[in-house]
Every structure is written in structure tokens, then in C-alpha cells.
C-alpha positions as CSV (number, residue, x, y, z in Angstrom):
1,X,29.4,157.7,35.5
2,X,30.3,161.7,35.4
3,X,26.6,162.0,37.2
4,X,27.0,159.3,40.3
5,X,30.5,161.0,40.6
6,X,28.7,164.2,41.3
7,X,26.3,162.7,43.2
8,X,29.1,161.1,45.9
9,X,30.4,164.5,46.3
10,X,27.4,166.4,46.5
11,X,26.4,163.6,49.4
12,X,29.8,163.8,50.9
13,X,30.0,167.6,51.1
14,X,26.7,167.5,53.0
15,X,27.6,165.0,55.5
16,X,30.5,166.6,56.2
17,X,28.4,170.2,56.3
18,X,26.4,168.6,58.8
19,X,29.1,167.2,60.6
20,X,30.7,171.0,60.8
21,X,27.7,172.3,61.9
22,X,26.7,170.0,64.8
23,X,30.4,170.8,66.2
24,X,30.6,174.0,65.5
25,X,26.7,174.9,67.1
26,X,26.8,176.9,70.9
27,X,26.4,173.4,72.7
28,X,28.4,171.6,75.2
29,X,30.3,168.2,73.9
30,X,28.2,166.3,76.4
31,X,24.8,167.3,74.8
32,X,26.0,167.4,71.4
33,X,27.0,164.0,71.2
34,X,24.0,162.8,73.4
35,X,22.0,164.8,70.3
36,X,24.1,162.6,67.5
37,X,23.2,159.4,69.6
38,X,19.6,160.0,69.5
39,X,19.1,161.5,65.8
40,X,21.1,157.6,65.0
41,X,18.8,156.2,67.1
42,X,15.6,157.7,65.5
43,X,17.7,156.4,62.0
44,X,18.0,152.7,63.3
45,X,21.4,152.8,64.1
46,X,22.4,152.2,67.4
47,X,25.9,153.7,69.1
48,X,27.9,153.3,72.0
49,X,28.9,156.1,74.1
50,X,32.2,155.1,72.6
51,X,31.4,154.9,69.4
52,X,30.1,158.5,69.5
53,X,33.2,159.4,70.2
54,X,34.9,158.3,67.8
55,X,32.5,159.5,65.1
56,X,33.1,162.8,66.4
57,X,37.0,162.4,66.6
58,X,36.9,161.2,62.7
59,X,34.6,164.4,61.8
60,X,36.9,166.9,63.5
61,X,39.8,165.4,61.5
62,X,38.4,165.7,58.7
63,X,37.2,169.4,59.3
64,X,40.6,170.5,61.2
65,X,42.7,169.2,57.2
């Protein structure tokens, strides 16, 4: 159990790595989040514009805390 724990957290700090360094890269908003749509996209997962959005809003939250 002490090992899947670890492994959540190891996961979680990456995603949220990522997440910090996608907003945090010299790029405008506009082609950033046209660059999250399409690295989903090659992932299967297909996003609205809105939804985008969003995902962005809930990563800066969790960065900015």
C-alpha cells in the first residue's frame, strides 16, 4: 500500500510539473492552449476550446496555493 501511495504522488507531482511548465514557458495563452489541445488530441482525448480553459484555470489554482 506504502508503494502505490508513492506512486500517486510521484504521478501527481509530475502532472502538476508539467502543468507549471507549459504555463510558465515564453508563449502566448492563445498558442499554449492550442499546444494542450493538440498534445490531448494525439492522446485520444478530445477538448473544447472551453474545456481548455478550464483545465488551465484548474492548473493555475493549483500552482498559485
Amino acid at each position: 500500500m506504502k508503494q502505490l501511495s508513492l506512486l500517486y504522488a510521484f504521478l501527481g507531482g509530475a502532472i502538476l510539473g508539467c502543468g507549471a511548465a507549459l504555463l510558465f514557458a515564453p508563449e502566448s495563452g492563445k498558442d499554449l492552449r492550442t499546444r494542450i489541445k493538440e498534445m490531448l488530441k494525439k492522446k485520444g482525448i478530445d477538448f473544447s476550446d472551453d474545456e481548455v480553459e478550464q483545465l488551465v484555470n484548474q492548473i493555475s489554482a493549483q500552482i498559485e496555493q
